[in-house]
C-alpha positions in Angstrom: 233.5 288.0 -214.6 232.1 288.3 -211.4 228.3 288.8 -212.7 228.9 285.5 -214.8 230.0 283.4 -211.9 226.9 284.9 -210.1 224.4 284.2 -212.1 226.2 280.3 -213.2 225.9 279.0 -209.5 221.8 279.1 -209.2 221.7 277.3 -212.7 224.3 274.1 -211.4 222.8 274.5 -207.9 218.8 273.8 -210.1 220.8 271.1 -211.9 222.0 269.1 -209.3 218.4 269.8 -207.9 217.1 268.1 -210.6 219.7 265.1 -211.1 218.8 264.5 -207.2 215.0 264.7 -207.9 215.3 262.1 -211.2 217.4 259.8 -209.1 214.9 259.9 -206.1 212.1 258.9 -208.3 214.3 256.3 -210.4 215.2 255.1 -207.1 211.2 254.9 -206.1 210.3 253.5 -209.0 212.9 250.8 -208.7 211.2 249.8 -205.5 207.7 250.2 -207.1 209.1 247.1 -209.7 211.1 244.8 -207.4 208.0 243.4 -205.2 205.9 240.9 -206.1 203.1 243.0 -204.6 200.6 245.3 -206.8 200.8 248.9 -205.2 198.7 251.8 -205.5 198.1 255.6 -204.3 194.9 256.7 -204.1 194.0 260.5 -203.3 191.3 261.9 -201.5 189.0 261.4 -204.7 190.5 257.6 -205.0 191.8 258.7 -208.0 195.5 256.6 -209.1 198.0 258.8 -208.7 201.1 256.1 -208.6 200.9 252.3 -209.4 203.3 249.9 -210.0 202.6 246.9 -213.3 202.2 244.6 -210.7 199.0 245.9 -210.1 198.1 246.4 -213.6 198.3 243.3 -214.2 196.1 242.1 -211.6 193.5 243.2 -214.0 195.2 242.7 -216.9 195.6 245.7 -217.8 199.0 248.6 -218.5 200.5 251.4 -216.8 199.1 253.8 -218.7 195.6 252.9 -218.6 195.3 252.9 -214.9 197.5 255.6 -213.7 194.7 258.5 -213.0 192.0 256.6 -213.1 189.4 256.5 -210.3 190.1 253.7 -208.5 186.3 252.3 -208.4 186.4 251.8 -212.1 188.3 248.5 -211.4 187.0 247.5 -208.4 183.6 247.3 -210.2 185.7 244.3 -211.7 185.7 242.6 -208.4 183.1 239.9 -206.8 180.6 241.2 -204.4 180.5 244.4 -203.0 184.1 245.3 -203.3 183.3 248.7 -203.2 181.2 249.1 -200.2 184.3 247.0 -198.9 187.1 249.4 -200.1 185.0 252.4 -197.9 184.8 250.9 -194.9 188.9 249.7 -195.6 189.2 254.0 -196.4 187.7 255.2 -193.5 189.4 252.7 -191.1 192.7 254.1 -192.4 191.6 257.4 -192.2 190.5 256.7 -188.8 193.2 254.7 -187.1 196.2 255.3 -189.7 195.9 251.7 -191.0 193.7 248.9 -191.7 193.4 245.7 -191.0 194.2 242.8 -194.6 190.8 242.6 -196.0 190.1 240.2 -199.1 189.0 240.9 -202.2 187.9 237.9 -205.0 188.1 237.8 -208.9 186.3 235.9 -211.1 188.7 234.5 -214.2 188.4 232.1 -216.8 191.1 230.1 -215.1 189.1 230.3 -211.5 188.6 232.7 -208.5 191.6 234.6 -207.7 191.9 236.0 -204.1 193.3 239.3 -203.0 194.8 240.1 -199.4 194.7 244.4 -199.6 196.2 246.2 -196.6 196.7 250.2 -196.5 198.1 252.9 -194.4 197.1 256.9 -194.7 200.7 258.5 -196.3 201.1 261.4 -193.5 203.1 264.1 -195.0 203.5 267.8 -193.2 204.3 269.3 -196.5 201.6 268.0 -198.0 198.1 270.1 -198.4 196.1 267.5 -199.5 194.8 264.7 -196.9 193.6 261.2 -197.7 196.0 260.2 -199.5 196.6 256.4 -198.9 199.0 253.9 -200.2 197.3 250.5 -200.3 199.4 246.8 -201.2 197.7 243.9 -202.9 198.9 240.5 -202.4 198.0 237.4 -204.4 196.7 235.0 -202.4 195.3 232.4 -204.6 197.8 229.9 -203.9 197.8 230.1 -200.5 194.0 229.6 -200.5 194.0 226.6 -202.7 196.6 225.0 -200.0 194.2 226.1 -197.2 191.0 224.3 -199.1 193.3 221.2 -199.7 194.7 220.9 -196.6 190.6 221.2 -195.1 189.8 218.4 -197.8 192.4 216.2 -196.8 191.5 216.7 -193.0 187.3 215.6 -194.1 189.1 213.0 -195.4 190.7 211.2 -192.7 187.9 211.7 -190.0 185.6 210.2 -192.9 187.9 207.5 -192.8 187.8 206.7 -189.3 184.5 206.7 -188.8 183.0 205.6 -192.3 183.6 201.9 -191.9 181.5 201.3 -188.9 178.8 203.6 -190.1 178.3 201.7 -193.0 178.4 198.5 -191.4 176.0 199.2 -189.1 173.6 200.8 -192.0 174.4 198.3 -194.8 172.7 195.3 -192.8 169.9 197.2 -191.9 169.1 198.1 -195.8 170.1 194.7 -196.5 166.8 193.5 -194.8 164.8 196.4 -195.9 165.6 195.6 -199.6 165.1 191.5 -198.8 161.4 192.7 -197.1 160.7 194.7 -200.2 161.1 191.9 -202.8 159.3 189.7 -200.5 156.5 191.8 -200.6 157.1 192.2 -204.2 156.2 188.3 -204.7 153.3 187.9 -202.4 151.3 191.1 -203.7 152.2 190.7 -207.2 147.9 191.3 -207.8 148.0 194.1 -205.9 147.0 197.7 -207.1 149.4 200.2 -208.9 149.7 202.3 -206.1 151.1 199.1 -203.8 153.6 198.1 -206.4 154.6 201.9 -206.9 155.5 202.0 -202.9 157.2 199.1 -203.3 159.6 200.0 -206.1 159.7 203.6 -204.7 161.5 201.3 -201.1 163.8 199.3 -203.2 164.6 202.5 -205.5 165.6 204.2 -202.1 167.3 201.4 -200.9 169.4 201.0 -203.7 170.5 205.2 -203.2 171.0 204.7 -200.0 173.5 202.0 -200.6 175.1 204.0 -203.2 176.2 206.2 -200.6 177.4 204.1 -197.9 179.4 202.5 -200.8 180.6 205.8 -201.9 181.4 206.4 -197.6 183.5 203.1 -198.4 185.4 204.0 -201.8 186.5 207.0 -200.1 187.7 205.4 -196.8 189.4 202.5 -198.2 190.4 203.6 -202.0 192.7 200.9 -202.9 196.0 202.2 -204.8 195.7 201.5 -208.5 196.4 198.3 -210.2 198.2 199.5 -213.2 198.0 197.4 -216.5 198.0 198.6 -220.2 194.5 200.2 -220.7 193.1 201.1 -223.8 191.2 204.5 -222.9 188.8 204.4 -226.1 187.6 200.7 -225.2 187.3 201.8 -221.4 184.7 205.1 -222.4 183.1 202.9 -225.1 182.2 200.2 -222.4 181.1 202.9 -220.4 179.1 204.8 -222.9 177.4 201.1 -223.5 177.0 200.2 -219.9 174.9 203.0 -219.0 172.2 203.0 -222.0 171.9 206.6 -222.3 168.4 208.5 -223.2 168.2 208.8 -226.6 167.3 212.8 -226.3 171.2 212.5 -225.6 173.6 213.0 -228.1 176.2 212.2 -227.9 179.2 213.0 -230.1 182.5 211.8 -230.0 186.4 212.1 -231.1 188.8 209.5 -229.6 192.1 208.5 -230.8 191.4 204.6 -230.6 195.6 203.6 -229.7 195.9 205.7 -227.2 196.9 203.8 -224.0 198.0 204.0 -220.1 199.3 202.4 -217.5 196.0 202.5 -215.3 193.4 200.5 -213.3 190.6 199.6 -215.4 188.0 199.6 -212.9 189.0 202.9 -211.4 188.9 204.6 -214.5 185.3 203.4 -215.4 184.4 204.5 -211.9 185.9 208.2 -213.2 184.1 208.0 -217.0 180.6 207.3 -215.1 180.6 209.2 -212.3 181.4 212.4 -215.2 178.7 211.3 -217.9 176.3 211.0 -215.4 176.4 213.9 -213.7 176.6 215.5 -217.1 173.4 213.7 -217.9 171.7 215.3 -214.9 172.5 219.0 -215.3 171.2 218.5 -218.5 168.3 217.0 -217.4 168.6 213.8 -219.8 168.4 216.0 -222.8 170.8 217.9 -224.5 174.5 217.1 -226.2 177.5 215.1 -224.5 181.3 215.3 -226.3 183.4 212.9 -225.4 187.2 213.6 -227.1 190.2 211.9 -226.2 193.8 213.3 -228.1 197.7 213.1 -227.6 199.2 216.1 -226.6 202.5 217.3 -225.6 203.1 218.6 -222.0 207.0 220.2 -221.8 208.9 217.1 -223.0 206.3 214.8 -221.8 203.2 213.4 -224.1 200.1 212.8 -222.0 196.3 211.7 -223.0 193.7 214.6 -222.6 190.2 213.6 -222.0 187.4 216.1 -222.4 183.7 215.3 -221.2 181.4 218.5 -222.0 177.5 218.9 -221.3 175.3 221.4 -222.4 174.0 222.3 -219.0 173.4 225.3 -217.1 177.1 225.3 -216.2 178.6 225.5 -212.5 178.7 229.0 -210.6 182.4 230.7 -210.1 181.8 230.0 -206.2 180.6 226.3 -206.4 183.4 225.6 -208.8 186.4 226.5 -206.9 184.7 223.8 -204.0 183.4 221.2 -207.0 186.4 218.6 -205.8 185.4 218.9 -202.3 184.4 215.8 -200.0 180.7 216.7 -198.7 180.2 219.3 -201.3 177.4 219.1 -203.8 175.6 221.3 -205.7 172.7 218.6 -206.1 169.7 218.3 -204.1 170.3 214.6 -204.1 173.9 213.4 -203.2 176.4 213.8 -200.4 178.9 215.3 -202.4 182.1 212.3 -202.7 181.4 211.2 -206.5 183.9 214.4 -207.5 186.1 213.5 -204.7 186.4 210.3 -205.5 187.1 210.8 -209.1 190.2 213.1 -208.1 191.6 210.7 -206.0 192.1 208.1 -208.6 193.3 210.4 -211.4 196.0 211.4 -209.2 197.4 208.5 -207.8 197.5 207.2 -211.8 199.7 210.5 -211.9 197.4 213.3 -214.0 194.8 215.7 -213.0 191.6 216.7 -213.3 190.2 220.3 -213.6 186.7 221.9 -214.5 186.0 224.7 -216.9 182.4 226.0 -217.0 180.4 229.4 -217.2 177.2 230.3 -216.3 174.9 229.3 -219.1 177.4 227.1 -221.3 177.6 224.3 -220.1 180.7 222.6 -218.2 184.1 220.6 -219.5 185.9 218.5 -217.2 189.4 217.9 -218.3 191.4 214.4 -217.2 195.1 214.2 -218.1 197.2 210.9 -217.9 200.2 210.4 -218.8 200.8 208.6 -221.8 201.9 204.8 -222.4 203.9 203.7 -225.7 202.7 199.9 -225.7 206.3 197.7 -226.7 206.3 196.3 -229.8 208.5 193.1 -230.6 
């Protein structure tokens, strides 16, 4: 009796052992699943040794494919030079204990998604191995789209202080330049090609130049929209007419002809041509322009979905997170407010405006409106 009771306490001493162990690590992995944050351990190789989904899914990926897994393999996956990044982040923390948030970028079909990463060296007496370090990646993607608006709405308002005056005090000037121009026009009308090309190439400038101070004047003083039931296919087709496209454009079309909204004529013709033609210049006046225009749902709502798409070179990841930007352009001509100018309106008519493109293929920008049943008696 004695030998059984013996050898039956080491066995429920190893049980409760083990009971202990399973509820410490249901207990840590219950932690690992409650934050929003992605967590990882690295060891001394950088191999995964614990992650939580969070982190997984940062790169879309499971549990089981990342756990042991070197750690490089998915910050290849990164922009830049994550991984010269991630060493200098390793040796700070092997260094000092910790490191400082440093900020890693990904490149998605949706957009740039932004990464804060912090990590601290896990110092354990029992354990043999050193270098093991526990790093935590926050999503900061909304937080930087909030700091870019914020900086676009604060271009905005010194723009708008000081926009008025400026283009006062240039649009008189240009105002006599342009009047000299046509003068000269009339009294040289024998001259040589080369004078009449000088001539044309002063009013052509002119008439840039007063493009942009009037575009310095849309954004300053945009007016708030005068709503009135607008038919959207009559608004593109006047559009489409008005600016006599070249005929090594093609352009192909699918728009639901009684589709209406409650808009502003005029600012939504401003929106139309300020797209086409900058989809006419990546494209370098020849290539293939779609213009569709459907009903779609949106939750319980119905709204109009416009889709103008170029065969261009596309816009780079980089440049199209900034594309709505006042002063940003990726043209060699321009100031950069056409974009800006175009989001302004489609949000005070209540819809949005986004941009899909990859290198290569082109780009799409997508308008949404919200959707007006006309009455009927």
């Amino acid at each position: 009796m004695l030998t059984t009771a013996h050898n039956t306490m080491p066995d429920r001493l190893i049980k409760n052992e083990l009971e202990a162990a399973k509820r410490t690590i249901r207990f840590f992995e219950a932690i690992l699943r409650s934050t929003h944050n992605g967590i990882i351990v690295t060891d001394a190789t950088k191999n995964i040794i614990v992650a939580n989904d969070v982190f997984c899914a940062l790169f879309g990926n499971t549990l089981r494919n990342v756990i042991e897994t070197n750690l490089f393999v998915w910050l290849e996956q990164l922009d830049g030079k994550a991984g010269e990044q991630w060493a200098t982040l390793a040796d700070n923390v092997c260094r000092n204990g910790f490191s400082q948030d440093v900020c890693f970028q990904k490149t998605t079909p949706d957009g740039i998604r932004y990464f804060s990463v912090n990590a601290s060296l896990v110092e354990n007496p029992d354990m043999k191995e050193q270098g093991i370090i526990v790093s935590i990646w926050r999503d900061i993607t909304l937080h930087r789209q909030m700091e870019n608006e914020i900086i676009s709405s604060e271009r905005l308002a010194v723009l708008g202080k000081v926009s008025g005056s400026i283009a006062h005090e240039i649009k008189n000037p240009l105002g006599v330049i342009d009047s000299s121009a046509y003068y000269l026009g009339l009294k040289l009308k024998d001259a040589d090609e080369k004078i009449k090309t000088h001539i044309d190439r002063i009013k052509s400038q002119v008439k840039k130049a007063t493009g942009i101070i009037q575009n310095l004047v849309d954004v300053a003083k945009m007016k708030e929209p005068y709503t009135e039931t607008a038919g959207i296919h009559a608004i593109i087709e006047n559009v489409l007419t008005t600016l006599n496209l070249p005929q090594t454009i093609a352009v192909k079309k699918k728009i639901e002809d009684t589709l209406v909204a409650k808009a502003d004529k005029g600012q939504l013709e401003m929106v139309f041509r300020n797209i086409i033609v900058n989809a006419v210049q990546s494209m370098e006046e020849c290539g293939i322009l779609s213009i569709s225009c459907l009903e779609k749902p949106l939750e319980k709502n119905r709204f109009i979905e416009i889709r103008i798409q170029d065969t261009g070179p596309g816009i780079m990841p980089e440049d199209r997170e900034r594309i709505f930007e006042p002063l940003f352009s990726t043209k060699t001509t321009g100031i950069g407010f056409g974009l800006t100018i175009c989001k302004m309106i489609i949000e005070r008519h209540g819809g949005t405006i986004t941009v899909e493109s990859e290198k290569g293929k082109g780009a799409a920008f997508i308008l949404q409106l919200p959707v007006t049943y006309e009455e009927t008696a």
